[in-house]
C-alpha positions as a printed Julia matrix, in Angstrom:
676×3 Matrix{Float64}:
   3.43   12.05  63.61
   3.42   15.21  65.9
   7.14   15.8   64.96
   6.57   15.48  60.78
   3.69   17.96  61.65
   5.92   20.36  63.34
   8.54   20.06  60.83
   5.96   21.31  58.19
   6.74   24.82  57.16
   3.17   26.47  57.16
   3.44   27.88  53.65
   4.03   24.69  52.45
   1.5    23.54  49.75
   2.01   19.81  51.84
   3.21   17.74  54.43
   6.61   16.59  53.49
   5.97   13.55  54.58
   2.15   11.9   54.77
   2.3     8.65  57.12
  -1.18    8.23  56.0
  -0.09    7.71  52.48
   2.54    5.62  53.65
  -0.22    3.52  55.69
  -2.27    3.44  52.43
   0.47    2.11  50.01
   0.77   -0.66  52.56
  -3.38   -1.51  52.69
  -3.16   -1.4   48.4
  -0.03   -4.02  48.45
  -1.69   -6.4   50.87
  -4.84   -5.94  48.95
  -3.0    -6.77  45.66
  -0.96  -10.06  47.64
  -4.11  -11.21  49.12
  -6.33  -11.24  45.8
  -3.79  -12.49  44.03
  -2.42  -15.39  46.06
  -6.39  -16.24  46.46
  -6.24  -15.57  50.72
  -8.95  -12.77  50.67
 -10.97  -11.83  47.83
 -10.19   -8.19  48.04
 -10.16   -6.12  44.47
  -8.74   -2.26  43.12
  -5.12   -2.51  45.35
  -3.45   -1.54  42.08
  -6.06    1.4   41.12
  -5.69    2.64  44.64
  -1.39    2.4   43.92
  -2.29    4.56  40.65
  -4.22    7.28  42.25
  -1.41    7.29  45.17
   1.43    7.64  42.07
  -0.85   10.55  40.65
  -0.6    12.35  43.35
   2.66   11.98  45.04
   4.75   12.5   41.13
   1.78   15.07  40.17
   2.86   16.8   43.93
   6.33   16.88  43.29
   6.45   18.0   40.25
   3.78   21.26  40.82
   5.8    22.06  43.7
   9.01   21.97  41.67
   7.24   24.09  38.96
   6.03   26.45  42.08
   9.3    26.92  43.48
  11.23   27.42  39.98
   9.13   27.72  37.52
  10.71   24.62  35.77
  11.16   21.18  36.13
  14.34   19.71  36.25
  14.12   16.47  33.74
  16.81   15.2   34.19
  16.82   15.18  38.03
  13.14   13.68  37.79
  14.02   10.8   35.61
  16.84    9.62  37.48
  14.84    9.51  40.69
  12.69    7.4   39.01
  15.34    5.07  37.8
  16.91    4.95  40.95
  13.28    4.28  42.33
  12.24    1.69  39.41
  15.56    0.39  37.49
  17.0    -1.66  39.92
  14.23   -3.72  41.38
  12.92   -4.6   37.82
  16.18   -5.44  36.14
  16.88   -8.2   39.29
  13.28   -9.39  38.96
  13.42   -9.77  35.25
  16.68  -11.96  35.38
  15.97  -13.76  38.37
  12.31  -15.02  36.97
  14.34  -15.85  33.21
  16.61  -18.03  35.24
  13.89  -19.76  37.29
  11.96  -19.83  34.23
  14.54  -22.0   32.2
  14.84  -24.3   34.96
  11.54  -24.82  36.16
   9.01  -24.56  33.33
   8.36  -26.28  30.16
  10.91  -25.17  27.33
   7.72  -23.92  25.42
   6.08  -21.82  27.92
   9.71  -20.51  28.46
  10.23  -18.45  25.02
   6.53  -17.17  25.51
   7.79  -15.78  29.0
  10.54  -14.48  27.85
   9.12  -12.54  24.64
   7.15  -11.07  27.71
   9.84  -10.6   30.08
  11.69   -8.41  27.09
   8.16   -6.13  26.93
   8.31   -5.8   30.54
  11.77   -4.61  30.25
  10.93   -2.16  27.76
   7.74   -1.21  29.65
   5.12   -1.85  27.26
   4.13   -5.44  28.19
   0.61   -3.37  28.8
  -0.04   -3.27  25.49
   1.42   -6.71  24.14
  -1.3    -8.67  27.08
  -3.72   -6.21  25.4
  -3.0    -7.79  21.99
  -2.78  -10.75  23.11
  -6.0   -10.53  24.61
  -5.02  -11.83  28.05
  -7.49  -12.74  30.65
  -5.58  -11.12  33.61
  -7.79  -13.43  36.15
  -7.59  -16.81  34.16
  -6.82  -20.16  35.83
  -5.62  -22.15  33.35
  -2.1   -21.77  33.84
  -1.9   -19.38  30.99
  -0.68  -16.3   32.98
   3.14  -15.33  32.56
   5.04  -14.64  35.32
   5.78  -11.17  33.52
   2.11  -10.44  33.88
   1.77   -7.44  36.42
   4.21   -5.57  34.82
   1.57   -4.31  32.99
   0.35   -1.52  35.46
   4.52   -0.7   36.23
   4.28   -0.24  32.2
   1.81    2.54  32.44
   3.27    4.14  35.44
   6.53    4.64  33.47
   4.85    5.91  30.58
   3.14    8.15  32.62
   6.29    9.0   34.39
   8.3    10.12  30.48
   5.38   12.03  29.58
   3.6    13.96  32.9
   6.21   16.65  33.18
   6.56   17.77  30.09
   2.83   17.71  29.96
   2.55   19.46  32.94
   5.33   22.17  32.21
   3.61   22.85  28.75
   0.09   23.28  30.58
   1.36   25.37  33.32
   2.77   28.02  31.41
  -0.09   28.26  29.11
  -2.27   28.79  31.6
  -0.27   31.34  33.33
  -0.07   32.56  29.93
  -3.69   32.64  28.69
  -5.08   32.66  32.21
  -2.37   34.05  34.59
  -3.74   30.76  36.61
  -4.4    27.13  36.1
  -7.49   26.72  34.99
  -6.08   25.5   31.25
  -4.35   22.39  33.73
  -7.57   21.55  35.59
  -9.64   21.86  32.63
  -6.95   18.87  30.93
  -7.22   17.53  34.02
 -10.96   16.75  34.42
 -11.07   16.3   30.46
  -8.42   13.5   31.06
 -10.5    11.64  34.07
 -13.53   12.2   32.12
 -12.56   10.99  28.78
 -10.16    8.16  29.73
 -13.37    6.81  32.42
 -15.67    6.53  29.24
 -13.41    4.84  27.24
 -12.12    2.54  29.64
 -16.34    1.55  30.68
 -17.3     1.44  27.28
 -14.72   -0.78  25.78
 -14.72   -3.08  28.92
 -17.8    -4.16  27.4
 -16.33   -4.59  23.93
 -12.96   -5.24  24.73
 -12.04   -6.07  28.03
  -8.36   -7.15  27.69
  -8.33   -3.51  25.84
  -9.65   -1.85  28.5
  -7.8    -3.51  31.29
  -4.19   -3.34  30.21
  -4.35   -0.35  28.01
  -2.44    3.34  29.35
  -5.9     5.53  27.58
  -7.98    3.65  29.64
  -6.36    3.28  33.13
  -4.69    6.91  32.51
  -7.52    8.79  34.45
  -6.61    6.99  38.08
  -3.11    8.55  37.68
  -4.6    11.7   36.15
  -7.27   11.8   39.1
  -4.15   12.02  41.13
  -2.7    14.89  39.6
  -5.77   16.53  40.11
  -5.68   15.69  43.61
  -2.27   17.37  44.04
  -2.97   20.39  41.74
  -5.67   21.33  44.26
  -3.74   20.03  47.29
  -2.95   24.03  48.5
  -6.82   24.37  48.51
  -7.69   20.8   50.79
  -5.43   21.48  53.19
  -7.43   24.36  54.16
 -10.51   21.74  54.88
 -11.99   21.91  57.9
 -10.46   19.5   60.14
 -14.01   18.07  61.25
 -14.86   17.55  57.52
 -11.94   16.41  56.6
 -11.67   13.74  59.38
 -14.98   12.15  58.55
 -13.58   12.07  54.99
 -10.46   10.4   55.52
 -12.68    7.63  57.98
 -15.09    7.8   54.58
 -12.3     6.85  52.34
 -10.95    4.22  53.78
 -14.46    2.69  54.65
 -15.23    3.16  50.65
 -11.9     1.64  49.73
 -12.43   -1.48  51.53
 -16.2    -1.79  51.25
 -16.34   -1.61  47.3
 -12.88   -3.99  47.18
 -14.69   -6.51  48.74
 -17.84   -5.98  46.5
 -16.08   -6.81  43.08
 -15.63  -10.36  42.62
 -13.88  -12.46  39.81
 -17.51  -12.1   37.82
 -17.51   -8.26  38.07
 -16.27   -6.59  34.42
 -13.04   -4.61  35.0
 -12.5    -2.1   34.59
 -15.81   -0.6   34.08
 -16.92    1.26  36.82
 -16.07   -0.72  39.7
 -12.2    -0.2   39.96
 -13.69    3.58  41.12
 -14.88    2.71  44.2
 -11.19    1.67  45.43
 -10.33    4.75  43.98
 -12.49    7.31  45.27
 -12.1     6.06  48.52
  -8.02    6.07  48.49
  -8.49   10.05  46.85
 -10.86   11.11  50.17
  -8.2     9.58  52.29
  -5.56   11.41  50.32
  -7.61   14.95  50.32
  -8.53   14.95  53.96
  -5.25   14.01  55.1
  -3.78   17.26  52.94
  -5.89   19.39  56.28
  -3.87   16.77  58.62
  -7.03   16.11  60.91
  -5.57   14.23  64.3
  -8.65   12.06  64.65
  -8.4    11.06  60.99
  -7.56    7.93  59.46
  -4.19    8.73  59.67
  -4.9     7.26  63.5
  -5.18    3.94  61.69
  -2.92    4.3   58.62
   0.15    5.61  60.83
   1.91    2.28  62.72
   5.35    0.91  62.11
   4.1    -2.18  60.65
   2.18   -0.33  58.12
   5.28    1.76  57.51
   7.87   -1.13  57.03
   5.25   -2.53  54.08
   5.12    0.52  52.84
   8.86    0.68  52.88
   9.36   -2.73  50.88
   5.94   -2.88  48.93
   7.54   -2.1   45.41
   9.78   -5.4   46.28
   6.55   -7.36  47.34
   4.66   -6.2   44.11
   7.9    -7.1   41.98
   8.17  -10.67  43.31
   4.89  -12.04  44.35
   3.71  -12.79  41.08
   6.36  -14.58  39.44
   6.71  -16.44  42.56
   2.84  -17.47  42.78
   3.21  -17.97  38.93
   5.98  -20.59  39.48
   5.59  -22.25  42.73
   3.54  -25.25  40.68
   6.34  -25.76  38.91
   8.85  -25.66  41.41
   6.73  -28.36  43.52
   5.55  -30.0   41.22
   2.52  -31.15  43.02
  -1.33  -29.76  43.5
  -1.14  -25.86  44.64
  -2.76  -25.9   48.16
  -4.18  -23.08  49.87
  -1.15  -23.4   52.33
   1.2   -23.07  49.45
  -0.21  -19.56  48.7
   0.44  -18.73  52.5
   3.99  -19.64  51.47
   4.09  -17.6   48.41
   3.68  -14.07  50.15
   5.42  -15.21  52.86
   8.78  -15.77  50.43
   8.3   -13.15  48.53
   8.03  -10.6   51.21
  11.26  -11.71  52.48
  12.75  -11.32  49.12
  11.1    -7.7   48.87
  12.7    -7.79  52.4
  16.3    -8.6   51.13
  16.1    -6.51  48.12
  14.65   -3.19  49.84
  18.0    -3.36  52.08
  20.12   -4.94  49.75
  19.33   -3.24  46.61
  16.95   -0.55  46.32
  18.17    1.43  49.46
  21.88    1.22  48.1
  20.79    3.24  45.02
  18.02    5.46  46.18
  20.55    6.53  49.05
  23.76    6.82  46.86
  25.38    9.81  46.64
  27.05   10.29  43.9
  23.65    9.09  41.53
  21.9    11.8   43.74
  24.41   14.9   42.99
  24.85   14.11  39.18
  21.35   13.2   37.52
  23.11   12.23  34.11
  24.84    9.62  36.24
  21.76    7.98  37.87
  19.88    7.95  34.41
  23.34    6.25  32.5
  23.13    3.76  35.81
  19.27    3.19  35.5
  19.53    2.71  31.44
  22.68    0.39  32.16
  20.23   -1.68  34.57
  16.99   -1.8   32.22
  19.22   -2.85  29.38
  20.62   -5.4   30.97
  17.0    -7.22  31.7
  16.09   -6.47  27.76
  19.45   -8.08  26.84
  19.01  -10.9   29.04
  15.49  -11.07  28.13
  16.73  -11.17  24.14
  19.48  -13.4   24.78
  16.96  -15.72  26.53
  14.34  -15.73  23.92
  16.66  -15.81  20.82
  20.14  -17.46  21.67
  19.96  -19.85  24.98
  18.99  -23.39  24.37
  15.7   -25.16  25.64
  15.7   -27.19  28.48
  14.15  -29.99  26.51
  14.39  -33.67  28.24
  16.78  -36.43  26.83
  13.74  -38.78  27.03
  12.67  -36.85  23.17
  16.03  -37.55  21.6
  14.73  -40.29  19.29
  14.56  -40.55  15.8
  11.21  -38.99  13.99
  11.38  -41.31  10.65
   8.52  -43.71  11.67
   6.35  -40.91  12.58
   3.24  -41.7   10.49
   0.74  -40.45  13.13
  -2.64  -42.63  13.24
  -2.84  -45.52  10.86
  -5.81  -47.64  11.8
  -6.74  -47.72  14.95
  -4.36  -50.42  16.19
  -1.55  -47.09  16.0
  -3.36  -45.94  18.59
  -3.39  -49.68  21.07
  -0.33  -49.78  20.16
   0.66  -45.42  21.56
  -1.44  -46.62  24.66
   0.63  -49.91  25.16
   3.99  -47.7   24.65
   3.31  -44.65  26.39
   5.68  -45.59  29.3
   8.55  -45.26  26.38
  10.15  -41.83  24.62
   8.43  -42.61  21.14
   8.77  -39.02  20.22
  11.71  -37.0   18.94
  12.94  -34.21  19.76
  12.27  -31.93  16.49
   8.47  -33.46  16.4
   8.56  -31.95  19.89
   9.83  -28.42  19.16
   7.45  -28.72  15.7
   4.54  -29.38  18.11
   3.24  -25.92  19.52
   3.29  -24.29  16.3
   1.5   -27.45  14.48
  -1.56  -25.82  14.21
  -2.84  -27.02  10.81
  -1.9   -24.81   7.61
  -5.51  -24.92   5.44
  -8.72  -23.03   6.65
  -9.44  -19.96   8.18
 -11.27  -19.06  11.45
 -12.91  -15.42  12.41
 -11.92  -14.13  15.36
 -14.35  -13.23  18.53
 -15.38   -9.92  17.53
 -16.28  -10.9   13.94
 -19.99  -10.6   13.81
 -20.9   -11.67  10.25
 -19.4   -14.24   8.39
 -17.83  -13.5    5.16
 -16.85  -16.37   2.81
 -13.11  -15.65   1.37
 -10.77  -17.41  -1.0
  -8.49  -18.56   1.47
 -11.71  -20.44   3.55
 -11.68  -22.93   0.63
  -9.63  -26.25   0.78
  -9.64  -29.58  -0.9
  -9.86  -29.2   -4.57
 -11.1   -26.16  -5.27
 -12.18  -26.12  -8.96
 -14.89  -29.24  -7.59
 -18.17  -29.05  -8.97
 -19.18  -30.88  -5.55
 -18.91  -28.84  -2.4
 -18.8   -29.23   1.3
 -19.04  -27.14   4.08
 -17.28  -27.59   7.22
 -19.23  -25.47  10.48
 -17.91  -25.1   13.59
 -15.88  -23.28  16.09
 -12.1   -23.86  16.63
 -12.55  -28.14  17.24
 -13.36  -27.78  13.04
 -10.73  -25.25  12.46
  -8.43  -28.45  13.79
  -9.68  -30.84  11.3
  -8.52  -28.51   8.2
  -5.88  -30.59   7.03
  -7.43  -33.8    7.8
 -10.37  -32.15   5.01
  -7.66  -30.68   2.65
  -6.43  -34.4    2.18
 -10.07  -35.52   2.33
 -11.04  -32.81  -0.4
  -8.36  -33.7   -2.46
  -8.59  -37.11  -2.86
 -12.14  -37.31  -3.38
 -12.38  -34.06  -6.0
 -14.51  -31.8   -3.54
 -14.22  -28.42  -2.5
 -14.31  -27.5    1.39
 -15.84  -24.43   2.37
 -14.88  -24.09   6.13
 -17.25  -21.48   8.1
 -15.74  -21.2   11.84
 -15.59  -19.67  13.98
 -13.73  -19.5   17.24
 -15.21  -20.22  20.66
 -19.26  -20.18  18.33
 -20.93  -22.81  18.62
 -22.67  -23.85  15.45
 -25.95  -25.07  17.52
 -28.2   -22.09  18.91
 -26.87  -22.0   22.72
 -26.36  -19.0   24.96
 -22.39  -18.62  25.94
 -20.82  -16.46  27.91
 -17.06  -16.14  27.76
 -14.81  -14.72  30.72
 -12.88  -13.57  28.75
 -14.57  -10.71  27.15
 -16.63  -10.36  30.41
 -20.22  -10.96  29.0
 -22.33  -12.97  26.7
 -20.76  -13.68  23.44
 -23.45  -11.71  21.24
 -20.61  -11.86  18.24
 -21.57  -15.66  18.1
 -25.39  -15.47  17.45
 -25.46  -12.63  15.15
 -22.24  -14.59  13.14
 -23.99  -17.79  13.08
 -27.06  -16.44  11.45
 -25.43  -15.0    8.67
 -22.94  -18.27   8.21
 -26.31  -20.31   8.12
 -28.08  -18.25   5.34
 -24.38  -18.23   3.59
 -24.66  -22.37   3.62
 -27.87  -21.83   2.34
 -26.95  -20.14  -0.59
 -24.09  -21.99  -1.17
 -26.27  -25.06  -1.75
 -23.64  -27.88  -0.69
 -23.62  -31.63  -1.22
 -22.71  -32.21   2.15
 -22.44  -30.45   5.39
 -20.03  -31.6    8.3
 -20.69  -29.64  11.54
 -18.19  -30.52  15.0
 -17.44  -28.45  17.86
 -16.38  -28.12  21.36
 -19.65  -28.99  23.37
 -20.78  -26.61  25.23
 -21.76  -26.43  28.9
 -24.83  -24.21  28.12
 -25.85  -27.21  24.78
 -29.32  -27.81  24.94
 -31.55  -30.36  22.89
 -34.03  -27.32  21.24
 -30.53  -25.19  20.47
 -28.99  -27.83  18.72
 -32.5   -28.81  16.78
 -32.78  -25.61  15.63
 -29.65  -25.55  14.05
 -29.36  -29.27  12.62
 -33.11  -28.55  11.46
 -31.96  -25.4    9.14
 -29.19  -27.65   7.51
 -31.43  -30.46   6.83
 -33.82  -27.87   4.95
 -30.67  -27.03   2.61
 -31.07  -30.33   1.47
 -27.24  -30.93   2.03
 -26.75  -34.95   3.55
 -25.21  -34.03   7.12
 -22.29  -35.21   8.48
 -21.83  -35.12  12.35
 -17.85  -35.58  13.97
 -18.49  -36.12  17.72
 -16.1   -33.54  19.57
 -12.81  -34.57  20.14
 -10.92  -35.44  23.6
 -10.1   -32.26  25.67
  -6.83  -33.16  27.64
  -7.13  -29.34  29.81
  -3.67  -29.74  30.15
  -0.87  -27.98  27.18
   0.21  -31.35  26.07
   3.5   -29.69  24.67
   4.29  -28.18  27.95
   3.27  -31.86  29.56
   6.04  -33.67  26.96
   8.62  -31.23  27.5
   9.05  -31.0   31.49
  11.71  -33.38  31.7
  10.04  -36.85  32.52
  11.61  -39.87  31.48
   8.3   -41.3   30.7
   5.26  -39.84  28.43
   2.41  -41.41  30.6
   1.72  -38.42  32.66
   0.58  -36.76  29.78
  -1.63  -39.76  28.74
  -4.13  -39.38  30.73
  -7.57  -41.83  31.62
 -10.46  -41.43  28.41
 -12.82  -40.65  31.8
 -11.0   -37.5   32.69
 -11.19  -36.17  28.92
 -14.34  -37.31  27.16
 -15.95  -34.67  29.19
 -19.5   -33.43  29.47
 -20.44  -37.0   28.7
 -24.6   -36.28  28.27
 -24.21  -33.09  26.3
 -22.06  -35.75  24.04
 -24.78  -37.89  23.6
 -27.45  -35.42  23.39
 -25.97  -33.64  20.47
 -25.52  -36.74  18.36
 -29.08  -37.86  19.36
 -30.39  -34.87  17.7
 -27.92  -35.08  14.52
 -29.25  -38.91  14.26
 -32.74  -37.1   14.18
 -32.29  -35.08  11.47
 -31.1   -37.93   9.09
 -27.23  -36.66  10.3
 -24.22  -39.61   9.41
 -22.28  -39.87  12.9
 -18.75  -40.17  12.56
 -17.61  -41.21  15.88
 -14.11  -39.92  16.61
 -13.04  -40.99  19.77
 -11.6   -43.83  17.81
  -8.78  -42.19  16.26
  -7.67  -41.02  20.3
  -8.33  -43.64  22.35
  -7.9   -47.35  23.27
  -7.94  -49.38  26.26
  -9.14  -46.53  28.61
  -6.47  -44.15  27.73
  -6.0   -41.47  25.02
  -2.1   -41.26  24.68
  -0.28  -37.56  23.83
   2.02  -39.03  21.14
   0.49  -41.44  18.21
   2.7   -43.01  15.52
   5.26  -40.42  16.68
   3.14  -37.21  16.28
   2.39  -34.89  18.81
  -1.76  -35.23  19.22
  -2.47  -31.84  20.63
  -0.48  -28.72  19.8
  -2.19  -27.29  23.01
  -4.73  -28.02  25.61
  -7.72  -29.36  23.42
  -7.39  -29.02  19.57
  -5.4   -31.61  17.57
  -2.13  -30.94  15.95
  -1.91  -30.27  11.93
   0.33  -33.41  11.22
  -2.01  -35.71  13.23
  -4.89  -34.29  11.76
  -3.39  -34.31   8.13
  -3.13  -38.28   9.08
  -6.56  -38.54   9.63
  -7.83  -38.47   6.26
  -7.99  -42.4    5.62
  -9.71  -42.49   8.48
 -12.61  -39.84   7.3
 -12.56  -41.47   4.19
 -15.23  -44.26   3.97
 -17.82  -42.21   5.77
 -17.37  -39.69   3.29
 -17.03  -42.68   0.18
 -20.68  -43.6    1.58
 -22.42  -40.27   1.56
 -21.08  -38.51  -1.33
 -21.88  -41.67  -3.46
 -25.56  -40.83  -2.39
């Protein structure tokens, strides 16, 4: 440390090199690792890596800009692919290759549409779209997944210098100063902080993957090195209890956010604060700082090989339960960020050093950008060739033939699924039909929809009916649309389907994880959709859903009470098996049997006394039950594949071509009750 001090020049506006920052880029990997792989609950590792970039790219480029008035583009860009390129283009392809031979066929082509936005670096905004819950446990995350913050540091990386160029000379310009860059600066953090709290509230995917609302930690960095000449003119007493202040903050407030805290919001800035005291003391080099701490070799070879251990410790953790094929123990995660530090190992030496160091990328900047654009479009064609051209890895046990593929007629179909589930009863093209088998009648509002609004594509059956029917419900009704377009048809009545998704029709509080709060969209939408039924005056209302495990007896008498006053007869379909497994995914791994993915009726008839309790209260209210569990299970077991169809197109709601099959068996309930 003494000798990098010495080394210094004293008109330098920094230390050339800061082992503190060094130490710190090590704490916010481990942090990151240790969340992740579930060994310490430990949050903000990647907004302390932001603030870090801010600072060291907003550093090099003012002192560039100091020194020559310019920037050099061209030079600054091919560091950065030299930096970024090669370690992303070997992750990319290695993951698409473990992908295609580990995971199911389907889950491969979603990887890979994400694996060519990570290439590209904009996967940020597709989870945003998507609407990805970055902390879910469902098995839903892509191995592509933490891409998303490299996405934003590269768009950062194209667009802070000539930001910063532009800024610069107009304030020397206007100001003969920087005050124009400081005032952008603040207006940046300031502005990009509201945004990102407010929408986390509306929006949180939004606000957690999007570049406007994580911008201000690399911003805050920038700021940080704009007024670096000034720190490092701190008083070393100050600036030592700072540094000791930072990291204490950085740790403290980690450690405080938990999987229930709503991110981004305000508490990713306690990470971050803490990282930028530790950053703006260490600028005055105090002796006793927490540089004392931050400064070891081990520190400094994690440092060193961190960008490896980000690259590969997700898509490792992401595929290890695939690879083992067994339950994912704690001691498995030990030996997920134990392998993929050695691979960040291997690939620091191996790869990244052999580019950063090379000469002749380092004397000609044209060269190491033509290298670094040769390297990123290799992972986006590999990533193309892998979702468009390269064949599943689908099993030979789903090579039969699909013409006896009636789906469910009469409930012996189903005995007999349950007695043949040890034998490949599907084929192949009902398989690859079966994630996209979502039903093709009705319409569903999405989660943000807070008033319902009837529309002409909501109608199904026969739609010039003088007799109508309402369907209500959340997503387990949107599955049933085909099975009611049959029904609707056949027996000259129009279907008016009012869902919505994850709203439950009865008045319960829910809370969803995924938008990080109460799920106000739901009561404010259900109020309108029930004075909408009441104008519509039906014949008959049907109401089904996903029970929820906040039902309670007054919620769902409140709402069965207001139908019954509409003087519509009330039609109750118990809620349908939930598997909590992608039954696709389950079919497509490679088994030679389908009884793995047939599981016991006990593990899916779940929530067995919120079950009961909601039909008790439909009974009460006059409502005809339709019990459905017939039409999905026999003999203890409710089998994935019934008269060769695909039952579930995902983990819970019913395919379109089973449902579609389903109308017979609707039919005499509905004979009964519309014949009064």
């Amino acid at each position: 440390m003494t000798r990098h001090r010495a080394s210094a020049a004293q008109n330098e506006r920094l230390r050339k090199y800061r082992p503190d920052i060094q130490g710190l880029r090590a704490v916010a990997i481990m942090m990151v690792v240790s969340m992740h792989c579930g060994i310490l609950d430990i949050h903000g590792g990647v907004d302390v890596s932001f603030v870090l970039s801010g600072f060291l790219i907003g550093n090099q480029l003012l002192a560039e800009i100091d020194k020559t008035g310019k920037v050099s583009l061209s030079k600054f860009w091919a560091r950065r692919f030299r930096r970024l390129a090669p370690g992303t283009a070997i992750t990319v392809i290695a993951t698409a290759v473990l992908s295609w031979i580990f995971v199911s066929p389907f889950r491969f082509r979603e990887y890979m549409s994400d694996g060519l936005a990570a290439s590209l670096s904009v996967i940020n905004w597709r989870l945003a779209e998507n609407g990805t819950d970055y902390f879910a446990n469902d098995g839903s995350q892509s191995p592509y997944q933490h891409f998303w913050s490299l996405g934003i540091e590269e768009q950062f990386y194209v667009v802070a210098p000539l930001v910063l160029v532009a800024l610069v000379w107009l304030s020397r310009t206007l100001f003969r100063n920087r005050v124009l860059l400081a005032l952008f600066l603040v207006a940046v953090v300031a502005g990009s902080f509201y945004v990102g709290y407010t929408t986390t509230t509306t929006n949180q995917p939004l606000a957690y993957f999007s570049t406007h609302t994580r911008i201000w930690e690399l911003a805050f960095g920038v700021l940080l090195a704009l007024n670096a000449p000034l720190l490092s003119r701190m008083n070393t007493a100050l600036a030592t209890v700072l540094t000791w202040l930072g990291l204490a903050t950085t740790l403290v407030t980690a450690m405080l956010i938990t999987e229930h805290t709503p991110l981004p919001g305000y508490a990713v800035a306690g990470p971050l604060l803490g990282a930028a005291l530790i950053i703006a003391g260490g600028c005055a080099a105090p002796r006793l700082g927490a540089e004392k701490v931050l400064d070891n070799p081990v520190f400094n070879f994690i440092g060193n090989i961190s960008y490896g251990w980000y690259l590969w410790h997700w898509p490792i953790l992401i595929l290890w339960p695939s690879i083992i094929e067994r339950e994912f123990t704690f001691s498995d995660r030990l030996r997920v960020a134990v392998v993929s530090f050695l691979l960040a190992i291997a690939m620091h030496y191996v790869v990244e050093k052999r580019f950063r160091d090379n000469v002749k990328l380092t004397l000609s900047p044209w060269r190491g950008i033509f290298t670094g654009g040769a390297l990123t479009s290799s992972a986006v064609a590999c990533s193309a060739l892998a979702l468009y051209v390269v064949p599943l890895n689908l099993p030979l046990a789903t090579s039969g033939s699909s013409a006896a593929a009636l789906g469910f007629a009469g409930t012996d179909s189903v005995r007999t699924a349950v007695a043949q589930r040890t034998g490949p009863e599907i084929s192949e093209s009902a398989l690859l039909k079966a994630p996209d088998d979502r039903g093709d009648h009705g319409c569903i509002d999405d989660l943000l929809i807070t008033g319902y609004t009837q529309r002409d594509e909501c109608v199904i059956g026969d739609k010039d009916a003088s007799r109508t029917m309402v369907l209500l419900g959340d997503s387990h009704a949107y599955q049933w649309g085909n099975a009611f377009h049959e029904l609707g048809r056949d027996l000259n009545v129009k279907v008016v389907t009012v869902i919505k998704s994850g709203c439950s029709p009865e008045v319960y509080k829910i809370t969803r994880e995924d938008l990080g709060r109460e799920y106000t969209e739901c009561d404010s939408w259900r109020e309108t959709a029930l004075d909408r039924i009441a104008e519509i005056d039906p014949d008959v209302v049907v109401v089904t859903n996903r029970v929820q495990q906040t039902a309670t007896r007054d919620g769902a008498a409140q709402t069965f009470g207001k139908l019954k006053a509409t003087g519509a007869d009330l039609v109750y379909l118990t809620d349908t098996p939930y598997p909590d497994f992608n039954v696709p995914d389950c079919l497509a791994k490679g088994s030679d049997t389908i009884a793995t993915c047939s599981p016991k009726a006990e593990h899916v008839i779940d929530r067995a006394e919120l079950r009961a309790m909601e039909r008790e209260v439909a009974e009460e209210h006059g409502a005809e039950i339709v019990d459905t569990i017939p039409a999905f299970c026999a003999e203890g077991y409710c089998p994935a594949v019934i008269g060769g169809h695909v039952v579930y197109w995902d983990y819970s709601h019913m395919s379109g071509s089973y449902a579609r099959s389903l109308a017979p068996f609707l039919k005499p309930t509905f004979d009964k009750v519309l014949a009064g």
